[in-house]
C-alpha positions, -999 to 999 in steps of 0.1 A, spaced: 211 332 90 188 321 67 196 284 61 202 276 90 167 285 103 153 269 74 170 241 68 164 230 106 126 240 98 125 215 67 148 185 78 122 186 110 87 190 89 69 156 81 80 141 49 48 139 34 50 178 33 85 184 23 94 160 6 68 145 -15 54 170 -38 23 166 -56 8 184 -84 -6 219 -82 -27 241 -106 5 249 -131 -7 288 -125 13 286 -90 -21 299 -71 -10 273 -46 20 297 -36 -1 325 -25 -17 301 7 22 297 17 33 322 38 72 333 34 81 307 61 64 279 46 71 291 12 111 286 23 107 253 44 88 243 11 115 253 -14 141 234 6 127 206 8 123 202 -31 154 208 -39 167 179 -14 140 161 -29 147 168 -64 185 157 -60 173 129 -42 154 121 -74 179 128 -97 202 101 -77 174 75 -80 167 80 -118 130 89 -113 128 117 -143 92 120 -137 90 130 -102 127 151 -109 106 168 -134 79 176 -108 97 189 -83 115 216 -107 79 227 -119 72 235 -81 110 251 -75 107 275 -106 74 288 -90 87 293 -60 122 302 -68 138 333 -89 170 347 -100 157 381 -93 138 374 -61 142 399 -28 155 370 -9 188 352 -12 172 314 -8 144 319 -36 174 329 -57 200 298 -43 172 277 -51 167 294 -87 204 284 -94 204 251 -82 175 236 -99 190 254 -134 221 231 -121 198 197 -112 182 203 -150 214 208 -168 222 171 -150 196 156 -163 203 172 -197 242 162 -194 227 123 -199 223 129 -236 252 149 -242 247 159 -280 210 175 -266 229 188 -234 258 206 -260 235 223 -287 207 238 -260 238 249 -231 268 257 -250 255 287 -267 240 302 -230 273 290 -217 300 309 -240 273 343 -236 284 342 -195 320 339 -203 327 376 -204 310 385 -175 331 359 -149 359 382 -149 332 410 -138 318 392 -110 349 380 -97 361 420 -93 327 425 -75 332 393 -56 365 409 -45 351 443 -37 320 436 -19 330 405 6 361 399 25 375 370 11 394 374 -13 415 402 3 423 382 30 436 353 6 458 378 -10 471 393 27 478 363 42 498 346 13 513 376 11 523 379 49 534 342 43 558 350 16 573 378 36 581 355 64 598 330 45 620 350 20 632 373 50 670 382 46 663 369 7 683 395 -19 667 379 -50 631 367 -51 610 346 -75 572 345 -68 551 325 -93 511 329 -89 493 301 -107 458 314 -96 449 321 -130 415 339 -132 412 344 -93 449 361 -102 448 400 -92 477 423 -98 464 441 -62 477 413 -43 515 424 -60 511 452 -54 507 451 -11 538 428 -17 557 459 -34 546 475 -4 557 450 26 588 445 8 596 481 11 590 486 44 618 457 52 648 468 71 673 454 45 653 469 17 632 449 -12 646 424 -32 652 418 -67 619 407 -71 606 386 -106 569 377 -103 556 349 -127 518 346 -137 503 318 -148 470 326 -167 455 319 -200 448 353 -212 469 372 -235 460 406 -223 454 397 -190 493 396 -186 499 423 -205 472 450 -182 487 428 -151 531 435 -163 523 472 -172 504 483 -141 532 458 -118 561 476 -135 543 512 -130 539 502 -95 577 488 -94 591 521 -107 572 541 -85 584 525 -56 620 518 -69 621 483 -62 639 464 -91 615 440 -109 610 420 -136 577 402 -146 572 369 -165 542 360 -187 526 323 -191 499 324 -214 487 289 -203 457 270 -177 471 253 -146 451 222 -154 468 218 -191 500 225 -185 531 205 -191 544 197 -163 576 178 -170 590 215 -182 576 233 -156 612 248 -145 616 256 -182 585 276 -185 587 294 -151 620 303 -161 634 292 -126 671 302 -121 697 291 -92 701 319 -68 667 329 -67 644 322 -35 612 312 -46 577 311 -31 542 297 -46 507 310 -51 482 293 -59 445 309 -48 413 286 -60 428 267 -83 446 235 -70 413 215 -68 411 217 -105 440 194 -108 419 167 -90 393 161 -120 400 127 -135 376 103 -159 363 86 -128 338 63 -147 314 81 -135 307 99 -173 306 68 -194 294 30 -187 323 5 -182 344 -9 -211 324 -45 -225 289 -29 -220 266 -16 -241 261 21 -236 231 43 -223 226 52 -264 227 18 -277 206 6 -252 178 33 -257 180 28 -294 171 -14 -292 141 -5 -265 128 20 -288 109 43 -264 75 60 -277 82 92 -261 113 121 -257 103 117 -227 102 81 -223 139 83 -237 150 107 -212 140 86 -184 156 53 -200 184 72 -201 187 87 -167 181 54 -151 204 31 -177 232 56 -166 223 56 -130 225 15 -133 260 18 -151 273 42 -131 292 38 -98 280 77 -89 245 63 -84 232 57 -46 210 25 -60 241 10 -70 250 -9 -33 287 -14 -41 314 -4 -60 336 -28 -81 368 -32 -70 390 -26 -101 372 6 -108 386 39 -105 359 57 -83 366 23 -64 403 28 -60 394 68 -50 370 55 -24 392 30 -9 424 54 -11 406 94 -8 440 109 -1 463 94 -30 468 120 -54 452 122 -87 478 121 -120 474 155 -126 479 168 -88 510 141 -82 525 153 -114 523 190 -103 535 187 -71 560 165 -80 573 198 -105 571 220 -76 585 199 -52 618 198 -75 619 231 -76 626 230 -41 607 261 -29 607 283 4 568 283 3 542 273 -15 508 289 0 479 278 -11 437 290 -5 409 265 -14 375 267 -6 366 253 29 341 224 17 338 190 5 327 191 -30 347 157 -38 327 129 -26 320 99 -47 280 102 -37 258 127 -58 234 131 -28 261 144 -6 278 165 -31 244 184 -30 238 186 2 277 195 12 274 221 -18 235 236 -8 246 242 27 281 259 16 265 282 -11 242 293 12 263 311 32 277 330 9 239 336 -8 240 352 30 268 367 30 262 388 -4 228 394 8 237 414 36 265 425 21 265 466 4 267 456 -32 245 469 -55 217 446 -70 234 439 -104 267 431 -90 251 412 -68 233 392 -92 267 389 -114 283 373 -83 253 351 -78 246 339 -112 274 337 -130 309 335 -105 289 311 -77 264 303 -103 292 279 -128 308 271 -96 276 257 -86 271 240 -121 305 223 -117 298 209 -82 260 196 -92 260 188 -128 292 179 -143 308 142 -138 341 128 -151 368 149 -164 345 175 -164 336 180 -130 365 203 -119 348 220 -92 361 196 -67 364 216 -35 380 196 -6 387 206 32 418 218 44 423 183 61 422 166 32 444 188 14 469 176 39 466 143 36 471 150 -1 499 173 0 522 151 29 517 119 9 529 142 -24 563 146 0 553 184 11 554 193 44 536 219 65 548 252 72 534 272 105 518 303 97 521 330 124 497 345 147 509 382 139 494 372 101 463 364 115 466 401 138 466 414 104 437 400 87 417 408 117 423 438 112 415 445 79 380 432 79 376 454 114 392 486 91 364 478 64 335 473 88 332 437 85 340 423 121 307 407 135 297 382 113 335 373 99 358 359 117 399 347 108 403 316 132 439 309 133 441 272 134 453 257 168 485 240 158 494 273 136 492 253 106 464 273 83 438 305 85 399 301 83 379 328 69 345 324 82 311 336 85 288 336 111 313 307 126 309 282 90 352 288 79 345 292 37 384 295 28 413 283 42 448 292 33 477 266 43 516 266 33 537 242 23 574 236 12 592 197 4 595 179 32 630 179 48 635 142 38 625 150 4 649 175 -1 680 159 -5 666 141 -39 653 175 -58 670 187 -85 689 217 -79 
């Protein structure tokens, strides 16, 4: 594996080589002396050192290291770290950008809304070219048909929005089939925000429905998990008494935990990073730049100079209290708690991409990504689904993770452990998920060639899978249902 080689290589080279760039002719003649070891060992220690520099406020040396990234990195570079690298310096500029945000929205928003388009694109390759996904979909699935065993009438609601795939229905048409009582009345629910979207997903559903005589019904929610209403949440699934009904959620919970941290703005009763710029009156754009970086960094609890945090702040209270739910989250599972379902199963990406710290956000997310830089590397896609997978489906994820703060950093991955915490102090409890589910998965990926380097680890106390690669778990799926003493007080 590539970053692990490398990244052992530069966390062990001196720091005056890695970690302290210098200038170089601006041709990039100085890459040629490198070889393709150094020139990797070289390129990972900038981008440590350029979030390191970011952290600190020091534009100048930020700036320098992202002139010595871009001539060693590429987006359409034979190797999967020159192109990483490529994608996270385009997220450690757009950071610096995001500190002047009227700047950051004219120059970004137009590039932004062009890549739109093309997400649901890569996230079809993504699904076709690496394992993921399909096991996601299998094991919920599996899940599901465990719980609602002996169940006449089924409701299944999938709020996984654009990771949503009418394939995954589809194998449930065809496990609910194959039960010994029959299928159920089944009614499937999706939860996504676009229009025709539900409409391709309810006609080729009912198609299949027909075709395999199972009686179904589908149920359209134009809306986004993350701005719905939750308070009418039975309303708008259309929940009835009499129905049993299961949960999916796939890459989309962590969404709910993006909250106005502080970490955006300076505190109420001071003056802002724009007011104070203005009365210093710098001679330079990038003078101002700088000011700004490093006026924000002082203001903001996010920065690793600041040595403490203050106790009445909010990324205070999250420090001091990393499991309590965020309003959003509480509020949600509060609405699916009442509903008082058989199963709620739910896949997250295997990663802590929710810390406080910037420094370890990047380094949590560099190490993560490059695995599955890896993994599509020596995967068999072709080179332009490749790079839509790379640049524009990892590529925003990577964006969110690196250089978004506040409300608008929704790309906040957390570990399966944490999800627990989360989810038992939300009044959900833990339901086991059974080996012969794991049996299956295996072997899918050993039907489409992909035993070796992936692996399904079946966690020891039966409580979630682990979709892994090369032994790093990327995924995990857990399931969940209200808590037998929460039970009693849900509304029927």
């Amino acid at each position: 594996m590539f970053q692990d080689d490398m990244l052992s290589s530069a966390t062990s080279s001196p720091a005056s080589s890695v970690y302290s760039p210098s200038p170089s002719p601006s041709n990039g003649s100085w890459v040629q002396e490198l070889s393709h070891d150094q020139q990797s060992v070289r390129l990972i220690g900038l981008l440590y050192q350029c979030a390191a520099e970011v952290s600190a406020g020091s534009f100048d040396r930020a700036n320098l290291c992202l002139e010595h990234i871009t001539q060693l990195a590429s987006l359409d570079a034979p190797h999967a770290l020159q192109r990483l690298a490529a994608v996270f310096a385009d997220a450690l500029a757009r950071k610096l950008l995001n500190l002047i945000p009227g700047l950051s929205r004219a120059l970004l928003s137009s590039a932004n809304s062009a890549d739109a388009h093309l997400v649901p694109v890569a996230r079809r390759h993504m699904f076709d070219v690496l394992p993921f996904l399909k096991l996601a979909y299998l094991t919920t699935n599996h899940a599901i048909l465990e719980a609602m065993e002996g169940e006449r009438f089924v409701h299944v609601v999938d709020f996984s929005g654009p990771a949503a795939n009418p394939v995954q229905w589809i194998a449930l048409f065809h496990a609910f089939r194959g039960r010994r009582e029959g299928p159920p009345h089944l009614r499937i629910t999706a939860v996504h925000d676009s229009k025709e979207f539900l409409a391709n997903m309810a006609a080729v559903l009912s198609k299949e429905a027909e075709a395999f005589d199972i009686a179904f019904q589908f149920n359209a929610v134009e809306a986004k998990l993350d701005e719905m209403d939750f308070d009418a949440l039975r309303h708008d699934l259309g929940v009835r008494s009499g129905e049993a009904l299961a949960v999916s959620v796939v890459l989309q919970l962590h969404r709910l935990l993006a909250v106005d941290d502080g970490r955006r703005h300076a505190a109420t009763g001071c003056l802002t990073p724009v007011q104070i710029i203005a009365r210093s009156s710098p001679r330079s754009f990038g003078e101002l730049l700088e000011r700004e970086l490093n006026t924000r960094l002082q203001l903001s609890p996010d920065a690793s100079v600041v040595s403490s945090l203050s106790p009445h702040s909010p990324a205070a209270a999250t420090a001091a209290h990393p499991t309590t739910s965020t309003p959003k989250l509480g509020s949600f599972l509060s609405a699916v708690r009442s509903l008082s379902p058989k199963i709620m199963v739910m896949t997250e990406q295997e990663a802590n991409h929710n810390g406080g710290a910037f420094q370890e956000r990047f380094d949590e997310a560099l190490n993560y990504y490059a695995s599955l830089f890896d993994c599509l590397q020596r995967s068999a896609a072709a080179a332009a689904e490749r790079a839509r997978v790379e640049r524009v489906l990892l590529g925003e994820e990577i964006r969110g993770v690196v250089a978004c703060e506040g409300a608008e950093r929704t790309e906040r991955h957390e570990r399966a452990r944490q999800w627990a915490a989360r989810m038992e102090a939300a009044g959900m409890e833990s339901v086991g998920l059974s080996y012969s589910g794991a049996m299956e998965a295996r072997k899918l990926l050993q039907s489409c060639g992909w035993v070796g380097p992936y692996e399904v680890r079946h966690d020891a106390g039966g409580h979630g899978f682990f979709f892994c690669w090369h032994k790093r778990p990327l995924y995990a799926v857990t399931a969940w249902r209200p808590a037998a003493s929460r039970r009693g007080h849900t509304r029927s």
